[in-house]
mmJSON file of the N, C-alpha and C atoms, coordinates in Angstrom:
{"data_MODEL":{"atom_site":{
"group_PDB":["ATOM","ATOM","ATOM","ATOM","ATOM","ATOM","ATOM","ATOM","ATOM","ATOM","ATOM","ATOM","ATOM","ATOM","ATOM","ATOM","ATOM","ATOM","ATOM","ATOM","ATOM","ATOM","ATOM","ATOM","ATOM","ATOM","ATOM","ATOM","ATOM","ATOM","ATOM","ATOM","ATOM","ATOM","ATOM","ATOM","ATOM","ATOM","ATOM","ATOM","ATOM","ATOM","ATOM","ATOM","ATOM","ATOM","ATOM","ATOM","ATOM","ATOM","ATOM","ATOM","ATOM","ATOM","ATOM","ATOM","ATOM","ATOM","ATOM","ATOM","ATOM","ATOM","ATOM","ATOM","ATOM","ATOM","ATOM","ATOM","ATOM","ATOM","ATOM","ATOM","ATOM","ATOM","ATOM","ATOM","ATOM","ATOM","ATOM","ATOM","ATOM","ATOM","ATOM","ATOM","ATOM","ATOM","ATOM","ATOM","ATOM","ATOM","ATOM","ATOM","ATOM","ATOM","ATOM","ATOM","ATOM","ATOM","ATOM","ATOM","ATOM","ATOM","ATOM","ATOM","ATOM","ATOM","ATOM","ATOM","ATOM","ATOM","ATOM","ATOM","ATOM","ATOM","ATOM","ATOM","ATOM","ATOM","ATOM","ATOM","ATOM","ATOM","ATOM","ATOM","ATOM","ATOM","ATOM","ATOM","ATOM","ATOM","ATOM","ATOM","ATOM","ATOM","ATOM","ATOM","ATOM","ATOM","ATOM","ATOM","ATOM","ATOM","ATOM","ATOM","ATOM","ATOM","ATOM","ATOM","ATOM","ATOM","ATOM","ATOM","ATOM","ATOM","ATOM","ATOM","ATOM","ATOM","ATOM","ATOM","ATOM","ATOM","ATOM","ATOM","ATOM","ATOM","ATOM","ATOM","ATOM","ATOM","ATOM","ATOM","ATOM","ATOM","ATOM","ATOM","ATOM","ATOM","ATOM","ATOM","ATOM","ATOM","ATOM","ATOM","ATOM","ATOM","ATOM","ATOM","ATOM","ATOM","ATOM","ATOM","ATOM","ATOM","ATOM","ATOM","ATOM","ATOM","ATOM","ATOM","ATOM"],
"id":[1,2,3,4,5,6,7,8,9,10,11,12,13,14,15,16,17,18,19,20,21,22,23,24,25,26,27,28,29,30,31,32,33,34,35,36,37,38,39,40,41,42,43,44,45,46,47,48,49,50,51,52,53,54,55,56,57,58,59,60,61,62,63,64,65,66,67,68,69,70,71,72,73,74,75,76,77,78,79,80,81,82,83,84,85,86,87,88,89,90,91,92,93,94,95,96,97,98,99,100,101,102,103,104,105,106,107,108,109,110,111,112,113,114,115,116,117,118,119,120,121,122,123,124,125,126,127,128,129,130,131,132,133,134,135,136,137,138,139,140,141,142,143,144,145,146,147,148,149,150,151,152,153,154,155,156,157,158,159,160,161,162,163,164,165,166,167,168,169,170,171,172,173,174,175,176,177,178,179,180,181,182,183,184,185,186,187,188,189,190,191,192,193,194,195,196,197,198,199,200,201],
"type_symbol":["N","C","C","N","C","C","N","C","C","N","C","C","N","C","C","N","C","C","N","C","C","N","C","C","N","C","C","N","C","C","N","C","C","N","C","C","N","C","C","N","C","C","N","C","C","N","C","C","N","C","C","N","C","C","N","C","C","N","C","C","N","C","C","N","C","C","N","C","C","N","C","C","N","C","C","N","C","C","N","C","C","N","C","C","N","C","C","N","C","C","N","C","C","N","C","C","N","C","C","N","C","C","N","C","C","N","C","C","N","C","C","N","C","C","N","C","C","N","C","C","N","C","C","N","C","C","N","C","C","N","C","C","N","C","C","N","C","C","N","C","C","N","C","C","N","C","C","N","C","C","N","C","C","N","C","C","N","C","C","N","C","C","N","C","C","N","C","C","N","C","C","N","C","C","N","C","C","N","C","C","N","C","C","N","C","C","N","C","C","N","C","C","N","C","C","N","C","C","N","C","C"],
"label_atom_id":["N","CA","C","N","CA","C","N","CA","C","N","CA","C","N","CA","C","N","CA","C","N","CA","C","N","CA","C","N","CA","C","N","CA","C","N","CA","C","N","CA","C","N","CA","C","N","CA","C","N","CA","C","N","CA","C","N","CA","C","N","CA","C","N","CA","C","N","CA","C","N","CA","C","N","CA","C","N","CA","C","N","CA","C","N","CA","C","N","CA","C","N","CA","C","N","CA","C","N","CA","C","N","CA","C","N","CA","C","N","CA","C","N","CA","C","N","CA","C","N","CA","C","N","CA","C","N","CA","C","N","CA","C","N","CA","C","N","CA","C","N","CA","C","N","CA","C","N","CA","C","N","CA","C","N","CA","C","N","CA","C","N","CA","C","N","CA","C","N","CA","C","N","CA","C","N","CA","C","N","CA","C","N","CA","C","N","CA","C","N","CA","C","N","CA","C","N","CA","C","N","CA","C","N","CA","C","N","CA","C","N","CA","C","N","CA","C","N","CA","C","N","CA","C","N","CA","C","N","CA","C","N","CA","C"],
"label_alt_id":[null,null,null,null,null,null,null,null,null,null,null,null,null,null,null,null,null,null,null,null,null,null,null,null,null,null,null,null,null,null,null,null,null,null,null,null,null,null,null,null,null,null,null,null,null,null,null,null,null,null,null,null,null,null,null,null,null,null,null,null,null,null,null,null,null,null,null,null,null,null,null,null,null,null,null,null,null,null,null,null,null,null,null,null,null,null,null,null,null,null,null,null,null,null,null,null,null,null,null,null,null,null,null,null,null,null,null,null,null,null,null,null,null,null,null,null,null,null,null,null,null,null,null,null,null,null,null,null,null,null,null,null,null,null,null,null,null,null,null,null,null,null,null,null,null,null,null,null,null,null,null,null,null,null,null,null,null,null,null,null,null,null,null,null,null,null,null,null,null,null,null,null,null,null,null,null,null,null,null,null,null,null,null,null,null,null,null,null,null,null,null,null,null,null,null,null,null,null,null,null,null],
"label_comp_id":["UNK","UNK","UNK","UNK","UNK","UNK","UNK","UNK","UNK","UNK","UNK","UNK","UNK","UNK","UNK","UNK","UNK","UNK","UNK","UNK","UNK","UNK","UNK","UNK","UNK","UNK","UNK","UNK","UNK","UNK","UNK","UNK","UNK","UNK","UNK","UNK","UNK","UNK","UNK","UNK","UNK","UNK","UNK","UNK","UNK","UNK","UNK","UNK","UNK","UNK","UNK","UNK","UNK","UNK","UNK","UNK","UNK","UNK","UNK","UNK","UNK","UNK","UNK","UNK","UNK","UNK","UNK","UNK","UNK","UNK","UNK","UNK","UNK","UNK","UNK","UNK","UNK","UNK","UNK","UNK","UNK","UNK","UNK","UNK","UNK","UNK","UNK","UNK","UNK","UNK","UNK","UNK","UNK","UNK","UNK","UNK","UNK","UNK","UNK","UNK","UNK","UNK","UNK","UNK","UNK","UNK","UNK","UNK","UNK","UNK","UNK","UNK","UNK","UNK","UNK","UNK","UNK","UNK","UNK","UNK","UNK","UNK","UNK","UNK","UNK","UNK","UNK","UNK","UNK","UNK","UNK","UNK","UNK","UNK","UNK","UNK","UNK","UNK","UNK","UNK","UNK","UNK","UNK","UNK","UNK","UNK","UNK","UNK","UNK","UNK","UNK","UNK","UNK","UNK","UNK","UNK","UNK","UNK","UNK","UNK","UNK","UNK","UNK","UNK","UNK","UNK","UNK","UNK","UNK","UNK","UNK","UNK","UNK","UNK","UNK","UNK","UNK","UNK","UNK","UNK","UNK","UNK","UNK","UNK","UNK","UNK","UNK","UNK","UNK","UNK","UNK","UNK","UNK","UNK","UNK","UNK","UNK","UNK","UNK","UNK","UNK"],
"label_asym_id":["A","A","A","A","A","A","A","A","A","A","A","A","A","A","A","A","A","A","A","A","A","A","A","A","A","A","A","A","A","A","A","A","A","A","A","A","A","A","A","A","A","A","A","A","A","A","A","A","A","A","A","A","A","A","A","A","A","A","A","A","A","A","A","A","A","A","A","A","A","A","A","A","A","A","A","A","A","A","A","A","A","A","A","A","A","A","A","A","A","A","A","A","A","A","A","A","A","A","A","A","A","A","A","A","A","A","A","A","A","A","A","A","A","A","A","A","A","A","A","A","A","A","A","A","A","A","A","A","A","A","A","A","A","A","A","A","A","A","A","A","A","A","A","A","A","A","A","A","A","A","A","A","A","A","A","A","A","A","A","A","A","A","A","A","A","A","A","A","A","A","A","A","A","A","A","A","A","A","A","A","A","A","A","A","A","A","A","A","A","A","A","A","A","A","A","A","A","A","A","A","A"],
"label_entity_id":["1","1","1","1","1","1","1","1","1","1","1","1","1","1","1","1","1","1","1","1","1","1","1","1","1","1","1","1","1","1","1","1","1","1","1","1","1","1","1","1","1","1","1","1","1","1","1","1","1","1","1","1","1","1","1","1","1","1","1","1","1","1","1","1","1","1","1","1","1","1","1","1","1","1","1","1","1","1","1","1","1","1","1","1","1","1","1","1","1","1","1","1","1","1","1","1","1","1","1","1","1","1","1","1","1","1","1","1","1","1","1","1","1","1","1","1","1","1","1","1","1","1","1","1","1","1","1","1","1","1","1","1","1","1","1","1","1","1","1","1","1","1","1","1","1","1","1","1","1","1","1","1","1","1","1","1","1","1","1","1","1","1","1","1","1","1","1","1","1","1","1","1","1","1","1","1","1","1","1","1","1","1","1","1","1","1","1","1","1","1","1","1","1","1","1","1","1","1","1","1","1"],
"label_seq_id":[1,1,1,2,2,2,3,3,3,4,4,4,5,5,5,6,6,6,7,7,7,8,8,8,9,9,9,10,10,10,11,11,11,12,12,12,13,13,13,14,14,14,15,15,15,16,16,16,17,17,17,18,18,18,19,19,19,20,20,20,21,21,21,22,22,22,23,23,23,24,24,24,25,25,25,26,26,26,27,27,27,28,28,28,29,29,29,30,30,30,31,31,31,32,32,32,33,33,33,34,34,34,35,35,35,36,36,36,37,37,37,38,38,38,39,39,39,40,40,40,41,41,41,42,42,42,43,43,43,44,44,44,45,45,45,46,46,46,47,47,47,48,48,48,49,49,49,50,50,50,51,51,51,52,52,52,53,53,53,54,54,54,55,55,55,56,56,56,57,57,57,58,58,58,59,59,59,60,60,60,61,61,61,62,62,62,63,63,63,64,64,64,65,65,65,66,66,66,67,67,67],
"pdbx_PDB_ins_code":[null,null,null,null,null,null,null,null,null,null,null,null,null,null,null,null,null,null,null,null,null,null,null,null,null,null,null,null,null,null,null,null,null,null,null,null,null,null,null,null,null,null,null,null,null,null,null,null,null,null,null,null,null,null,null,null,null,null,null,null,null,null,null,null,null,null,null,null,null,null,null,null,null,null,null,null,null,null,null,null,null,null,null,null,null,null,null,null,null,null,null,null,null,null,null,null,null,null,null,null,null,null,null,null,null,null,null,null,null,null,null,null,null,null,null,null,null,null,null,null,null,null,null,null,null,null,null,null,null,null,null,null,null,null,null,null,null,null,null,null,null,null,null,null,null,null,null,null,null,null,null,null,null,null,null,null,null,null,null,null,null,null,null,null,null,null,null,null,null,null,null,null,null,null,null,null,null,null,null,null,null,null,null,null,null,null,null,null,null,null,null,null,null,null,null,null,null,null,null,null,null],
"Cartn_x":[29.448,28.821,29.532,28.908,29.117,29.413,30.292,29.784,30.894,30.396,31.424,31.722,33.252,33.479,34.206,33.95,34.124,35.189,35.952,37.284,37.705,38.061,38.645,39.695,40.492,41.671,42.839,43.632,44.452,45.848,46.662,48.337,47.705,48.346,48.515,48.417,49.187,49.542,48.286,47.639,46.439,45.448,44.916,44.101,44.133,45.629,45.929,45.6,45.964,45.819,44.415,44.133,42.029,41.229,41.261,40.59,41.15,42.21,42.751,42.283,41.904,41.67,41.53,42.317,42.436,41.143,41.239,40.376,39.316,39.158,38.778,39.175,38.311,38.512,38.398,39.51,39.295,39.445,38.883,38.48,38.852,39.734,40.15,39.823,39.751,39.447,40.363,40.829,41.585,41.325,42.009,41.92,43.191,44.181,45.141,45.103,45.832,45.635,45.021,46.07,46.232,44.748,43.912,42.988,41.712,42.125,40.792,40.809,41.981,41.772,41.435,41.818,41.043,39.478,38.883,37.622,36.794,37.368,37.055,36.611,37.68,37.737,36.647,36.161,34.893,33.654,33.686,32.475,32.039,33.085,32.338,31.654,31.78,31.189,29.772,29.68,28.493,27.218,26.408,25.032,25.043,25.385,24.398,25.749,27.039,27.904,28.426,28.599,29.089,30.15,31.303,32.63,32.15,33.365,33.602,33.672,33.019,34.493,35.131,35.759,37.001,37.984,39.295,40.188,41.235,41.373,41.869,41.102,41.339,40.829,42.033,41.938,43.183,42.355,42.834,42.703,43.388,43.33,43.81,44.336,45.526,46.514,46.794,47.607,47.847,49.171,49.816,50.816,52.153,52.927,54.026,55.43,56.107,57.2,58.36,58.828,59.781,61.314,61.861,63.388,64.244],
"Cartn_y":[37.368,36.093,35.434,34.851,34.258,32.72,32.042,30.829,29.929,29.053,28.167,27.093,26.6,25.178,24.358,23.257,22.491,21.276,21.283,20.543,19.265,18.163,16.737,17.493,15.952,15.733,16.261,17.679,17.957,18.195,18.578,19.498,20.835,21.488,23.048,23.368,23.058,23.67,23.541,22.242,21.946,22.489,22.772,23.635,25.153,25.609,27.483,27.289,26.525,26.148,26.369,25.254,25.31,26.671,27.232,27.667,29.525,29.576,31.005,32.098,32.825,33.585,35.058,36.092,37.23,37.848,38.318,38.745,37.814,36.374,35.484,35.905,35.178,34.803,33.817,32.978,31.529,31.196,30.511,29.915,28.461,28.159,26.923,26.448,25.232,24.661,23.674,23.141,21.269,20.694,20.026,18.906,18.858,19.995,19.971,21.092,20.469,21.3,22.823,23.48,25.071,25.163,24.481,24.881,24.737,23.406,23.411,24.469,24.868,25.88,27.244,27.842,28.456,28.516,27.435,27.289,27.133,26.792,26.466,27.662,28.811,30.036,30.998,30.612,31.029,30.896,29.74,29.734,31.262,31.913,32.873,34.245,34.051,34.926,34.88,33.418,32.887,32.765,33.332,33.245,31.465,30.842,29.199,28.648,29.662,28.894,27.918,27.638,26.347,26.983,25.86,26.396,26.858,27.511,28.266,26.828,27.364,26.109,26.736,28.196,28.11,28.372,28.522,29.118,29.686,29.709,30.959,31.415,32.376,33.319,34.245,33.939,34.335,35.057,35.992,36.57,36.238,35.968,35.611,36.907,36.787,37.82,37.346,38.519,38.211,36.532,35.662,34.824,35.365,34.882,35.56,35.187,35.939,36.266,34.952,34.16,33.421,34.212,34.522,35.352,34.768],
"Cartn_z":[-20.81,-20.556,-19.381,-18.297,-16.85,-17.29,-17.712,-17.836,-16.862,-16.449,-15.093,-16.092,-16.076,-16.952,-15.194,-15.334,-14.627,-15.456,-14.683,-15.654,-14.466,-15.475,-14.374,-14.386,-14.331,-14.01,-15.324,-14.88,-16.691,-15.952,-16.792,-16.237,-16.526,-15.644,-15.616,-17.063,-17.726,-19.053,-20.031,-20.111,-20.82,-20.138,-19.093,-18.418,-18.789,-18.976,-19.291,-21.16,-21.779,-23.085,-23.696,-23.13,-23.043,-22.923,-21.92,-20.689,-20.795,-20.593,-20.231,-21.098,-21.229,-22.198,-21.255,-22.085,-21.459,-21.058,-19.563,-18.477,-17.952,-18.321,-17.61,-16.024,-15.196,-13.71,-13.628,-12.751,-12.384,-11.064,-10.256,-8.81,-9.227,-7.975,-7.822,-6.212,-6.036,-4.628,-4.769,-3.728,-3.83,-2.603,-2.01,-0.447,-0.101,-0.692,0.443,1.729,2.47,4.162,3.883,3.159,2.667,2.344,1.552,0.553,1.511,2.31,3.403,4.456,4.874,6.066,5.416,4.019,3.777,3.507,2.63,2.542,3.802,4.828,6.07,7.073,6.747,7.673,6.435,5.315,4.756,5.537,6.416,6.925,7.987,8.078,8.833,8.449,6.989,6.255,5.671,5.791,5.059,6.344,5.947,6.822,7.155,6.465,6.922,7.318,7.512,8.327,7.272,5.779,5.011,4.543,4.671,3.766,2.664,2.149,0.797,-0.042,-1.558,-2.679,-3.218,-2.567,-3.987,-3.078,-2.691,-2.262,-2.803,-3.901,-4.762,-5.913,-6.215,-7.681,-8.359,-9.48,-10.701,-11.71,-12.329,-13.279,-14.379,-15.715,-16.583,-17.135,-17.922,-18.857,-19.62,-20.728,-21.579,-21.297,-22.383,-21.791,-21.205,-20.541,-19.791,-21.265,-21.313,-22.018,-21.562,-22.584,-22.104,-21.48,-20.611,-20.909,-21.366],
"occupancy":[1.0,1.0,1.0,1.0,1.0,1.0,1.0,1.0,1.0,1.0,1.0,1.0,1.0,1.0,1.0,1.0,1.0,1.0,1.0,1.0,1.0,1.0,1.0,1.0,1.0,1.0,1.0,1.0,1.0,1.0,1.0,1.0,1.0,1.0,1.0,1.0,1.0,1.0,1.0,1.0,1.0,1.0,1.0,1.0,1.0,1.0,1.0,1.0,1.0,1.0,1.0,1.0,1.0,1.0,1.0,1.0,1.0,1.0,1.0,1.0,1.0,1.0,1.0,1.0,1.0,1.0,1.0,1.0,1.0,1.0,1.0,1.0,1.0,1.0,1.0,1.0,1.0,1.0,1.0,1.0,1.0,1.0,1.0,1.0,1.0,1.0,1.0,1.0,1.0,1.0,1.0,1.0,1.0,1.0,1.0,1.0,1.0,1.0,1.0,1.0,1.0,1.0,1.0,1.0,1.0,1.0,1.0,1.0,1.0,1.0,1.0,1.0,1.0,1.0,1.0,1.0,1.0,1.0,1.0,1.0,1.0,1.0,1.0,1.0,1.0,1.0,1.0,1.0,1.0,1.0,1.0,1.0,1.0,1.0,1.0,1.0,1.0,1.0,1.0,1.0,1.0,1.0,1.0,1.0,1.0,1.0,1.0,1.0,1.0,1.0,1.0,1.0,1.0,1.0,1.0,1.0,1.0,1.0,1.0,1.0,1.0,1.0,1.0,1.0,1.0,1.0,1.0,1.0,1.0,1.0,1.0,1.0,1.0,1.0,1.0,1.0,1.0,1.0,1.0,1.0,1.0,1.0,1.0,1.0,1.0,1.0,1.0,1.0,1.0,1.0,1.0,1.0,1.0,1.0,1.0,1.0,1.0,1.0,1.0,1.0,1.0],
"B_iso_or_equiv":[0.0,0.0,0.0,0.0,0.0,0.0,0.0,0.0,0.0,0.0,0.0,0.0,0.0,0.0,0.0,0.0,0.0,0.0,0.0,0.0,0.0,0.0,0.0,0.0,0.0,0.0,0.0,0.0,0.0,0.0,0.0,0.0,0.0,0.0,0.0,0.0,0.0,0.0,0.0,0.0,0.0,0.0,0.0,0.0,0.0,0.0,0.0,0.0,0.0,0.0,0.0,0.0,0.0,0.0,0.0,0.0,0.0,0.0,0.0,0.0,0.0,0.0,0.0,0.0,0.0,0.0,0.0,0.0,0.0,0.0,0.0,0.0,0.0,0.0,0.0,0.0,0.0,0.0,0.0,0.0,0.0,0.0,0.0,0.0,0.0,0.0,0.0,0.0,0.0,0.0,0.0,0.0,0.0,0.0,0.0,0.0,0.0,0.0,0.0,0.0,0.0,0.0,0.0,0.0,0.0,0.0,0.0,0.0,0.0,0.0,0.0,0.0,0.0,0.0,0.0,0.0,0.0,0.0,0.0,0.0,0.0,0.0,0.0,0.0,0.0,0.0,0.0,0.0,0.0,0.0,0.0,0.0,0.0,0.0,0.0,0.0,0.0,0.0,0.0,0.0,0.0,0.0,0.0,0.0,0.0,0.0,0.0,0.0,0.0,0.0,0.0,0.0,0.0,0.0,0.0,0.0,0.0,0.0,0.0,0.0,0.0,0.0,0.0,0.0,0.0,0.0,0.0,0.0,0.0,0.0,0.0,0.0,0.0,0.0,0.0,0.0,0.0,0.0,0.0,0.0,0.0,0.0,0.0,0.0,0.0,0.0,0.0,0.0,0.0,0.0,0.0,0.0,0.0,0.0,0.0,0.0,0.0,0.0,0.0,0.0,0.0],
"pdbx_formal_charge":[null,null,null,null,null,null,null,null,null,null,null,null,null,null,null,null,null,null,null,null,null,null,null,null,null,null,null,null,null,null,null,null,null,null,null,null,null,null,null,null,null,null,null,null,null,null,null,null,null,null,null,null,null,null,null,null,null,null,null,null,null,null,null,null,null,null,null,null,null,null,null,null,null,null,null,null,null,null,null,null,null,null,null,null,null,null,null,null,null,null,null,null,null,null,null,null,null,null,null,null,null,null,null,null,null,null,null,null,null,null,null,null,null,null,null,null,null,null,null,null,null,null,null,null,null,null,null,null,null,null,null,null,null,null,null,null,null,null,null,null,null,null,null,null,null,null,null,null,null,null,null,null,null,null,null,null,null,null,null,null,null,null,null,null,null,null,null,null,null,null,null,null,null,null,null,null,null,null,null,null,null,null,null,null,null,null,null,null,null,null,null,null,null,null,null,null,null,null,null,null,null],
"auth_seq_id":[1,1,1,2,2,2,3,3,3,4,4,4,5,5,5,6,6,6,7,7,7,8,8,8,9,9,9,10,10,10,11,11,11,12,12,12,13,13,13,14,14,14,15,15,15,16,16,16,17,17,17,18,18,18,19,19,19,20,20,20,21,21,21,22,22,22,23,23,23,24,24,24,25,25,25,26,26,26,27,27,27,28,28,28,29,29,29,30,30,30,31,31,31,32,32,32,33,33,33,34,34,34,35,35,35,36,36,36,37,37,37,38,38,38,39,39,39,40,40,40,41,41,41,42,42,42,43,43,43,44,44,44,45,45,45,46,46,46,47,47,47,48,48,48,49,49,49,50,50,50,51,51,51,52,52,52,53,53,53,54,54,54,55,55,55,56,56,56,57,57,57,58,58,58,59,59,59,60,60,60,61,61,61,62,62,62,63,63,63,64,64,64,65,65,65,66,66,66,67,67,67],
"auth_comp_id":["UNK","UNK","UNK","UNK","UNK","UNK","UNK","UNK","UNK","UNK","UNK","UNK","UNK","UNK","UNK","UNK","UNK","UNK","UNK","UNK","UNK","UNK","UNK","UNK","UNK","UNK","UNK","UNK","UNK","UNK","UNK","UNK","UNK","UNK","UNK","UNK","UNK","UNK","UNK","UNK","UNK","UNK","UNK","UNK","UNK","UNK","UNK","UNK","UNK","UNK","UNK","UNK","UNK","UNK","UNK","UNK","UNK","UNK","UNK","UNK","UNK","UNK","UNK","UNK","UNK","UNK","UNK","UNK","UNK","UNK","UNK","UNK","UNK","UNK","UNK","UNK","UNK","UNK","UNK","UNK","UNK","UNK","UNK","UNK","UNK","UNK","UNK","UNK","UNK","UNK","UNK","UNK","UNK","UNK","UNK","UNK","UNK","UNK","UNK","UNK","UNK","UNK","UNK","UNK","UNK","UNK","UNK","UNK","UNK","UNK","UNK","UNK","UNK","UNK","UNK","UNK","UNK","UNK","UNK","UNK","UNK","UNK","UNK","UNK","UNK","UNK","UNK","UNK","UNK","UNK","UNK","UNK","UNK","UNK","UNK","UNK","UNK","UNK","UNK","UNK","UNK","UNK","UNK","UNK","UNK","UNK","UNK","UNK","UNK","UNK","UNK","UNK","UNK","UNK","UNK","UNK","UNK","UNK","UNK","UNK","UNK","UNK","UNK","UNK","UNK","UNK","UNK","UNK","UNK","UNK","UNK","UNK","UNK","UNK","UNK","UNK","UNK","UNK","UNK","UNK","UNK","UNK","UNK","UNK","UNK","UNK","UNK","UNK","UNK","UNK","UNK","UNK","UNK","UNK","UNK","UNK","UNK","UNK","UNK","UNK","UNK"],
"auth_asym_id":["A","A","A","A","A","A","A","A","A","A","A","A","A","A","A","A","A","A","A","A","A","A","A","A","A","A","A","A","A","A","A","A","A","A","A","A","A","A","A","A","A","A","A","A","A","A","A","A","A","A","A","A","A","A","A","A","A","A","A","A","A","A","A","A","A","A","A","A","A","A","A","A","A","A","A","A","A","A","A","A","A","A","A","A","A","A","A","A","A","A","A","A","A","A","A","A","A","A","A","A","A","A","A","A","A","A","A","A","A","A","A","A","A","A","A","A","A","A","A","A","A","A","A","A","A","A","A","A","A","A","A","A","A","A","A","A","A","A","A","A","A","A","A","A","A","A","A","A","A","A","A","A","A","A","A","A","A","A","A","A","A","A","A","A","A","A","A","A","A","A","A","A","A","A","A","A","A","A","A","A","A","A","A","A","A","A","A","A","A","A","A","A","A","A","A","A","A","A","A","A","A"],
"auth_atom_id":["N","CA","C","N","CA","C","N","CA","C","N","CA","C","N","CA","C","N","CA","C","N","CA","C","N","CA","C","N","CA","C","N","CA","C","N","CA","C","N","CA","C","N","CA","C","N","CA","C","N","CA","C","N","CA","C","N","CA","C","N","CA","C","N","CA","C","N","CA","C","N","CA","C","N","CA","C","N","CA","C","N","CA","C","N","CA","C","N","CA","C","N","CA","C","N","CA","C","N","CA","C","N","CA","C","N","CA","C","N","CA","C","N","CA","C","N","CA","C","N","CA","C","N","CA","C","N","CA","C","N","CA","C","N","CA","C","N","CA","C","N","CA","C","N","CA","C","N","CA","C","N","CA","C","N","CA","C","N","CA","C","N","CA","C","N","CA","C","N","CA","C","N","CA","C","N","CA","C","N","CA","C","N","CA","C","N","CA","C","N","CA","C","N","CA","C","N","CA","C","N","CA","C","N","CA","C","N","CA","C","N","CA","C","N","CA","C","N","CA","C","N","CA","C","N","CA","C","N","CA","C","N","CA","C"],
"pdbx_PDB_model_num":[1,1,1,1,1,1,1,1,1,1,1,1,1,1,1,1,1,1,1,1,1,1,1,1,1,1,1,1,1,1,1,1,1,1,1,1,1,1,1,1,1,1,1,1,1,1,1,1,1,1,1,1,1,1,1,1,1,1,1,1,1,1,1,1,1,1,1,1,1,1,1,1,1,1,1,1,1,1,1,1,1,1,1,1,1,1,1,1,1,1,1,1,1,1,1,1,1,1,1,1,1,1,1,1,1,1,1,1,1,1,1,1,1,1,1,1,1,1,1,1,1,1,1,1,1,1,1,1,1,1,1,1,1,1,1,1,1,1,1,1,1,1,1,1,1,1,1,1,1,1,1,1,1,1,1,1,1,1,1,1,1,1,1,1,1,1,1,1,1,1,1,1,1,1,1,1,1,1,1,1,1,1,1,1,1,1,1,1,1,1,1,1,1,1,1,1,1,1,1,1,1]
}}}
């Protein structure tokens, strides 16, 4: 099942809490510099020329091991 959740404003931790579940994919976008010049240098992939919205994608795993 494909389903997109669209989330406000959370911490990292309540977002991986919620949300993570093993082999999920997740796409993130933001408005800092980093995130626009990537979404930005999307436009040359796209036929109509429009930024990207995501500038990263994660795969979800199992949780990481405290050491």
């Amino acid at each position: 099942m494909n389903e997109v959740i669209n989330v406000g404003p959370m911490s990292n931790r309540e977002f991986l809490e919620t949300y993570a579940r093993d082999g999920r994919v997740g796409l993130s976008g933001d408005v800092t510099l980093v995130d626009q010049a990537i979404r930005a240098a999307e436009r040359h992939v796209d036929e109509g020329h429009r930024w990207g919205h995501w500038s990263h994608a994660f795969l979800f795993q199992d949780r990481r091991l405290k050491p």
